[in-house]
C-alpha atoms as an extended CHARMM CRD file, in Angstrom:
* protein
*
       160  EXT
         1         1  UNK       CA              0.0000000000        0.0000000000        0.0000000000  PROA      1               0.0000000000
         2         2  UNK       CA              2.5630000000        2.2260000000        1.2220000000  PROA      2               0.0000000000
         3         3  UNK       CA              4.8250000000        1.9930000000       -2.3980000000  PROA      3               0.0000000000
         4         4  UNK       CA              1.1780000000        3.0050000000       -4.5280000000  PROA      4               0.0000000000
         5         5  UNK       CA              1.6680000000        6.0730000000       -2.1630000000  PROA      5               0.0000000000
         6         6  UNK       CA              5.0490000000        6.6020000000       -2.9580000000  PROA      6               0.0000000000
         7         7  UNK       CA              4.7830000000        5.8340000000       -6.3220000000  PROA      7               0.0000000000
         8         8  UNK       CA              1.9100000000        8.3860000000       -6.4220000000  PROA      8               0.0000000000
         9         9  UNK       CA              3.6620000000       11.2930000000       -4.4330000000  PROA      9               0.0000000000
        10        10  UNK       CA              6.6430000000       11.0040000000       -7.0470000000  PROA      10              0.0000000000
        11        11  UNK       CA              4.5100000000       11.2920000000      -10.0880000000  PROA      11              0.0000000000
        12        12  UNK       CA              2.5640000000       14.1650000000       -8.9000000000  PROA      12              0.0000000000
        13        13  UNK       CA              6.1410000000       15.8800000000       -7.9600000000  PROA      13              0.0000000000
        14        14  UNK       CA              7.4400000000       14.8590000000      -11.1800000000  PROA      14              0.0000000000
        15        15  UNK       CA              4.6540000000       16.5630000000      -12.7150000000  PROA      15              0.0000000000
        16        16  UNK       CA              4.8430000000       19.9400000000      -10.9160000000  PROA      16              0.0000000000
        17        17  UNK       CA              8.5870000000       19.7990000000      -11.9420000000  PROA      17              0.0000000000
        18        18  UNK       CA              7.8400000000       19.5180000000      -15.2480000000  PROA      18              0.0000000000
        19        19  UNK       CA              5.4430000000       22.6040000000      -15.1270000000  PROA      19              0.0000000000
        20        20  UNK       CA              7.2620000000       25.1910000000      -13.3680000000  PROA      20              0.0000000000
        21        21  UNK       CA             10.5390000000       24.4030000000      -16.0800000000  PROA      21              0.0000000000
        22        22  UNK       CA              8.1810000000       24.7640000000      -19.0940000000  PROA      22              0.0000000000
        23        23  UNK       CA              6.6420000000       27.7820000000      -17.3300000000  PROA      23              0.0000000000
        24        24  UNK       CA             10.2690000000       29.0760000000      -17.2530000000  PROA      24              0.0000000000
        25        25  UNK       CA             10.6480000000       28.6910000000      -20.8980000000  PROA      25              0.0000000000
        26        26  UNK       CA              9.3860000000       32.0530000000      -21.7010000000  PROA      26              0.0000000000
        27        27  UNK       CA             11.0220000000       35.1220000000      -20.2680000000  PROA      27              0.0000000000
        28        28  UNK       CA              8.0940000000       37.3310000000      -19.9150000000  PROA      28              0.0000000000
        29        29  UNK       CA              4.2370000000       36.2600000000      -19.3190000000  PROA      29              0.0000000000
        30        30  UNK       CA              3.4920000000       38.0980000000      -23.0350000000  PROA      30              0.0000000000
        31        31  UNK       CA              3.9830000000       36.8100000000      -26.7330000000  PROA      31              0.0000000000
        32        32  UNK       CA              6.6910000000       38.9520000000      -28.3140000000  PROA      32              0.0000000000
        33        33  UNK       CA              5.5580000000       40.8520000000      -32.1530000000  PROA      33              0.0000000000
        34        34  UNK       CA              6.6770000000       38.1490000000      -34.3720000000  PROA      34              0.0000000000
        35        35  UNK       CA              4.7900000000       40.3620000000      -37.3020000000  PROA      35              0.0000000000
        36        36  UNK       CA              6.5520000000       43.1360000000      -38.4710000000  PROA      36              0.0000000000
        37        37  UNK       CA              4.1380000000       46.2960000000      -37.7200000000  PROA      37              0.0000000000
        38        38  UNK       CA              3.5760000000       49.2910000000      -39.5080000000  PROA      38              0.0000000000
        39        39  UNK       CA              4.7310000000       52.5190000000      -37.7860000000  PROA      39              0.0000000000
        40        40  UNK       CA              0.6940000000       53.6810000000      -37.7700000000  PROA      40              0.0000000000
        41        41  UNK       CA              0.0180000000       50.3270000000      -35.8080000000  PROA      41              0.0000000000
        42        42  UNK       CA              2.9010000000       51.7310000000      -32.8420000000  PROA      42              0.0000000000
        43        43  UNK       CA              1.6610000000       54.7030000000      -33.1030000000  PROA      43              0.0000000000
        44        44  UNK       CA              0.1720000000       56.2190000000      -29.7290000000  PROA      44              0.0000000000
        45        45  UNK       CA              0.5900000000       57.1080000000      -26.0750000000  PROA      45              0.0000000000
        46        46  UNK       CA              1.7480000000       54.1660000000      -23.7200000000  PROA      46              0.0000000000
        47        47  UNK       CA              1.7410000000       54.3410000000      -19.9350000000  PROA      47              0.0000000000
        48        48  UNK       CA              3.4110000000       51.6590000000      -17.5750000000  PROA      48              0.0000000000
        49        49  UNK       CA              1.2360000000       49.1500000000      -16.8850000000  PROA      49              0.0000000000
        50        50  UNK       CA              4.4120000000       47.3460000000      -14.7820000000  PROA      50              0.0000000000
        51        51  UNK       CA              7.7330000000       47.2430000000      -13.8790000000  PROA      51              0.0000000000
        52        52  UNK       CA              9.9500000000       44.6960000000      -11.7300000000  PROA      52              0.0000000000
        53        53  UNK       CA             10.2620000000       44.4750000000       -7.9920000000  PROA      53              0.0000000000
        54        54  UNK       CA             13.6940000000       44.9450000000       -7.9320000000  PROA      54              0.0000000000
        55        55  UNK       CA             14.2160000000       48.3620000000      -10.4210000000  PROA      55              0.0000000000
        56        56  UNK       CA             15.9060000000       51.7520000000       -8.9220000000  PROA      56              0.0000000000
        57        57  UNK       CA             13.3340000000       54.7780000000       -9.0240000000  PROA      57              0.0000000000
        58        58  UNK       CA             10.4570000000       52.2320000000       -9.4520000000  PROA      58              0.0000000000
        59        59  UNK       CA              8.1380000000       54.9160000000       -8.1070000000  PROA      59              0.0000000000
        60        60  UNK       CA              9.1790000000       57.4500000000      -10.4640000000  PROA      60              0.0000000000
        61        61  UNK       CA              9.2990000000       55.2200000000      -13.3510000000  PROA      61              0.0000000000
        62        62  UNK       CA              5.7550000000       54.4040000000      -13.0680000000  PROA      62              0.0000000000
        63        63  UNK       CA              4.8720000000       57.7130000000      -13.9090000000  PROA      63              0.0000000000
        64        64  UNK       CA              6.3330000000       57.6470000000      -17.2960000000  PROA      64              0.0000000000
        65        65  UNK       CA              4.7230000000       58.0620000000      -19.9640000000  PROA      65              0.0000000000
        66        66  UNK       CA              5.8930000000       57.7230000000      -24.1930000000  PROA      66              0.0000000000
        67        67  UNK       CA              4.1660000000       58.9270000000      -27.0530000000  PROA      67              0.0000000000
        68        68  UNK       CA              4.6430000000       57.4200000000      -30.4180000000  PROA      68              0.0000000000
        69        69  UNK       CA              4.0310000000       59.8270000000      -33.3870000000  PROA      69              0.0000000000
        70        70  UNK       CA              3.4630000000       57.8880000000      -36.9450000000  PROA      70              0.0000000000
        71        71  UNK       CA              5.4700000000       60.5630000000      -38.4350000000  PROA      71              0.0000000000
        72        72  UNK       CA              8.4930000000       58.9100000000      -36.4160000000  PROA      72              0.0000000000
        73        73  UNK       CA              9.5340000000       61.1370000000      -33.2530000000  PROA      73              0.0000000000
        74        74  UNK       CA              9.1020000000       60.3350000000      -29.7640000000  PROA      74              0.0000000000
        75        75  UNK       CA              8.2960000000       61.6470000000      -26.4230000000  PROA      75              0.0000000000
        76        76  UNK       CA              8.9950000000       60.8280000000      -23.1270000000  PROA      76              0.0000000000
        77        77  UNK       CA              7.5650000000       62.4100000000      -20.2050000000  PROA      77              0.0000000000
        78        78  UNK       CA              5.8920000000       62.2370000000      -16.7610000000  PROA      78              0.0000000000
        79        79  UNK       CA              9.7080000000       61.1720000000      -15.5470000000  PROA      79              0.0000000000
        80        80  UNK       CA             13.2680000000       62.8450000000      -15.1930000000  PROA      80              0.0000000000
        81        81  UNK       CA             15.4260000000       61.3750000000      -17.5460000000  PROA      81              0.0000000000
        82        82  UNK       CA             17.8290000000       60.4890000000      -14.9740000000  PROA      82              0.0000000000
        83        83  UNK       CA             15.1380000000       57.9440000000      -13.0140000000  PROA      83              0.0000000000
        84        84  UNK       CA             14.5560000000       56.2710000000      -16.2200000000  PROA      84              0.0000000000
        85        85  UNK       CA             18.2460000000       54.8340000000      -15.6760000000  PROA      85              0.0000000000
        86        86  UNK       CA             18.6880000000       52.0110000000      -18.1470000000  PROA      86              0.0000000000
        87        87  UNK       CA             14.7130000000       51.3710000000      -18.5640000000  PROA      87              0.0000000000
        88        88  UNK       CA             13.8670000000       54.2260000000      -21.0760000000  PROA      88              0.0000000000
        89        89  UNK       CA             15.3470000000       56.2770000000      -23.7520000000  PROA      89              0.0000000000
        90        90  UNK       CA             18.1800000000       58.6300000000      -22.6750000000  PROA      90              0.0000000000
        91        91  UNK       CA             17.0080000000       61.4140000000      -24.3710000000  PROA      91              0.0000000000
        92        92  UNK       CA             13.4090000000       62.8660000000      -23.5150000000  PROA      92              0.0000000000
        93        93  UNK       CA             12.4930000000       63.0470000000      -27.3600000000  PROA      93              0.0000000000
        94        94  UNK       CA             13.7230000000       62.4080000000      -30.4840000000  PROA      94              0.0000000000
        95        95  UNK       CA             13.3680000000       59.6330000000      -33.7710000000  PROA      95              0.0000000000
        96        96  UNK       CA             12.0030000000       55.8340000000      -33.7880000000  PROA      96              0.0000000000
        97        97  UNK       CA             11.4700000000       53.3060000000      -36.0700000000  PROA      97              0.0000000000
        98        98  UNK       CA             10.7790000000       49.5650000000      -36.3780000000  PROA      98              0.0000000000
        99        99  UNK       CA             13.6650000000       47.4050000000      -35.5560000000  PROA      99              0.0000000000
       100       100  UNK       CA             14.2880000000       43.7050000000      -35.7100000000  PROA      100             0.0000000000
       101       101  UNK       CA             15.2880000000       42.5810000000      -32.2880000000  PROA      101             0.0000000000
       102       102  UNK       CA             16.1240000000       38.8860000000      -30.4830000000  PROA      102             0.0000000000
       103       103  UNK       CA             16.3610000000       37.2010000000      -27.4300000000  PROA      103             0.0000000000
       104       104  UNK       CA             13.2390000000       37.8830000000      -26.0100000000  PROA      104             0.0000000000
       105       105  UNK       CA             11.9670000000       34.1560000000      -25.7920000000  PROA      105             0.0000000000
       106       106  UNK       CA             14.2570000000       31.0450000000      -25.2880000000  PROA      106             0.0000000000
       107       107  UNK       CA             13.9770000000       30.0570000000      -29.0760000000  PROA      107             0.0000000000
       108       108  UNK       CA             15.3150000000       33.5330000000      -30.0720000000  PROA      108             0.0000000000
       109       109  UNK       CA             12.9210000000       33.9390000000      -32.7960000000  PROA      109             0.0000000000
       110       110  UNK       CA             13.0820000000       37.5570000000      -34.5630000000  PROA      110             0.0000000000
       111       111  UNK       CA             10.7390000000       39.4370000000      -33.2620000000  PROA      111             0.0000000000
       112       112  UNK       CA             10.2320000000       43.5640000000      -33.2100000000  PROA      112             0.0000000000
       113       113  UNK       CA             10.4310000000       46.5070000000      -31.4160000000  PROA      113             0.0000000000
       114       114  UNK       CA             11.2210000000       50.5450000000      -31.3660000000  PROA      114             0.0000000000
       115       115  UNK       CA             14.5260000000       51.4640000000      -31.9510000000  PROA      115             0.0000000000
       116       116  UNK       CA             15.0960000000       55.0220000000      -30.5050000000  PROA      116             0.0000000000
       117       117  UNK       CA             17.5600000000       57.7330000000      -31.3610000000  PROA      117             0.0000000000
       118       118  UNK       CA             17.9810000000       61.0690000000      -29.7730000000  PROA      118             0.0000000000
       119       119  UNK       CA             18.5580000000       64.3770000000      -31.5540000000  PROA      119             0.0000000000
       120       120  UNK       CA             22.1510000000       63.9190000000      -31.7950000000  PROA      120             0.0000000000
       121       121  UNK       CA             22.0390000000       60.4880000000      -33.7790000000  PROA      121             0.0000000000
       122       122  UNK       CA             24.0390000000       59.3570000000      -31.2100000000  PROA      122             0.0000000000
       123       123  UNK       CA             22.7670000000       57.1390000000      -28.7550000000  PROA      123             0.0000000000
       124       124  UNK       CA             20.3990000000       54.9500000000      -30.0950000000  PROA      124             0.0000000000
       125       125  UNK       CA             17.8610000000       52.4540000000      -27.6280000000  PROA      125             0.0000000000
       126       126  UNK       CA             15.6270000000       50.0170000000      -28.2790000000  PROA      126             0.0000000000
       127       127  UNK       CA             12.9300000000       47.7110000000      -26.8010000000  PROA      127             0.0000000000
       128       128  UNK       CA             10.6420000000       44.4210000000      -27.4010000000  PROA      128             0.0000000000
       129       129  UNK       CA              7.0390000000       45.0860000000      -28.9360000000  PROA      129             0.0000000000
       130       130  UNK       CA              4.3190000000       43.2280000000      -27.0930000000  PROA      130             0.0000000000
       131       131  UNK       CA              1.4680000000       41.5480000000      -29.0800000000  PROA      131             0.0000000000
       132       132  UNK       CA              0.5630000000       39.0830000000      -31.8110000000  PROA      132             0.0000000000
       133       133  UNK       CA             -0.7130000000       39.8290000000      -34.2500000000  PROA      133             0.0000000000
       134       134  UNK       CA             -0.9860000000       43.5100000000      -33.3960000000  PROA      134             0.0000000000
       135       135  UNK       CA              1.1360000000       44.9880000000      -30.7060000000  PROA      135             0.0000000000
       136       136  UNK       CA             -0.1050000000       46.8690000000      -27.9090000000  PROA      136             0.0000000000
       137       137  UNK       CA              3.3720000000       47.0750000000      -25.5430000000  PROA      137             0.0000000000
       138       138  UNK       CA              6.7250000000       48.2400000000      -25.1680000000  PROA      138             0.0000000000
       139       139  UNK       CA              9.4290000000       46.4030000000      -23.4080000000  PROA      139             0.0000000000
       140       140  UNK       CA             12.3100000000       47.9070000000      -21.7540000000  PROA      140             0.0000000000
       141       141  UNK       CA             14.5390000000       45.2080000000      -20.3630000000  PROA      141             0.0000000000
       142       142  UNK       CA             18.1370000000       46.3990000000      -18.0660000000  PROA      142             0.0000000000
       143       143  UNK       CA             19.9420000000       43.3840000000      -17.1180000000  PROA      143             0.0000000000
       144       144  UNK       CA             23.0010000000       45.7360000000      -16.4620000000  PROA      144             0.0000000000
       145       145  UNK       CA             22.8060000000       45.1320000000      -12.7210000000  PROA      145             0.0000000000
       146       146  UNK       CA             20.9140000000       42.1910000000      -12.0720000000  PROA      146             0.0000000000
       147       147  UNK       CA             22.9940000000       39.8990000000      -14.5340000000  PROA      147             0.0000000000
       148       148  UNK       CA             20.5180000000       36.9250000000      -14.4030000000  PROA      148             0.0000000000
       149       149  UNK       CA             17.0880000000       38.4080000000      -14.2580000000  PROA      149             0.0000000000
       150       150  UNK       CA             17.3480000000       41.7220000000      -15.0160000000  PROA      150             0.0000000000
       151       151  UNK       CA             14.6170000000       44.8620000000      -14.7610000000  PROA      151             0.0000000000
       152       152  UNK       CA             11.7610000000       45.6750000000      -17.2600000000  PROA      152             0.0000000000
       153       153  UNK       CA              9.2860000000       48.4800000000      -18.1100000000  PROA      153             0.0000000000
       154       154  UNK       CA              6.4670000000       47.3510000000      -19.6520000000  PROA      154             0.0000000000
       155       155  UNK       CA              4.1480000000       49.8880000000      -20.9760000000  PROA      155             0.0000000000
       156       156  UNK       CA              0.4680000000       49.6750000000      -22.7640000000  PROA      156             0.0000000000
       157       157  UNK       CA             -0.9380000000       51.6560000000      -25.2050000000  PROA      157             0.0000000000
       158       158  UNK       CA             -3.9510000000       53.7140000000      -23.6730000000  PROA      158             0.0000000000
       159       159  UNK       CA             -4.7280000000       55.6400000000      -26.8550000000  PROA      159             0.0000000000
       160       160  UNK       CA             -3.4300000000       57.5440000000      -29.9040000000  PROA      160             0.0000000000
């Protein structure tokens, strides 16, 4: 009686194992664009719907907010630049533009996001579109300080 038990406590183990590493499979709870958008489609204002535990100025990076024009410039506001640290744009407005972009899921499909230059030309930033088949997130991932998990910024369209 006592090895059915056994037998019974190992399977249901086995299978909880087995669910939390497939759960790990994918780096963030949301499907990445795989379909290349159209700038109109990005186009919009997006505020943050989350961002990690563990990210300096979380507080004040929850008040950001970043306007996508379809004519290709950008805004950032609602945040200094300097609590945006790693997590948004360096540069409170300037260009964007679709980019290709991997590693945001295990398989390292291509998938796309916003590449972002300031005025200059000079420092150029990008992050992960969320959405399939039409995206309604940006992704800012930092894994500058926190080598293995790393900090993100996700933010949701809330309207043109």
């Amino acid at each position: 009686m006592m090895g059915r038990l056994g037998s019974t406590v190992v399977k249901i183990l086995t299978v909880m194992a087995a669910t939390a590493a497939l759960s790990s499979c994918v780096l963030f709870k949301h499907e990445p664009t795989l379909t290349k958008p159209a700038m109109r489609d990005l186009a919009g204002t997006y505020v943050v719907e989350e961002v990690s535990w563990r990210a300096r100025n979380k507080k004040a990076l929850k008040a950001a907010t970043i306007h996508l024009s379809a004519d290709g410039l950008y805004r950032v506001s609602g945040v200094a630049q300097a609590a945006g640290g790693m997590l948004l744009p360096p540069a409170n407005s300037g260009t964007w533009e679709v980019y290709a972009v991997w590693g945001l899921d295990l398989g390292s499909r291509q998938n796309w996001g916003v590449l972002f230059s300031e005025p200059t030309g000079k420092v150029n930033w990008s992050c992960h579109c969320q959405g399939e088949p039409k995206p309604w997130g940006l992704l800012f991932t930092d894994y500058t300080v926190h080598k293995q998990l790393g900090d993100h910024l996700l933010l949701r369209r809330s309207g043109p």
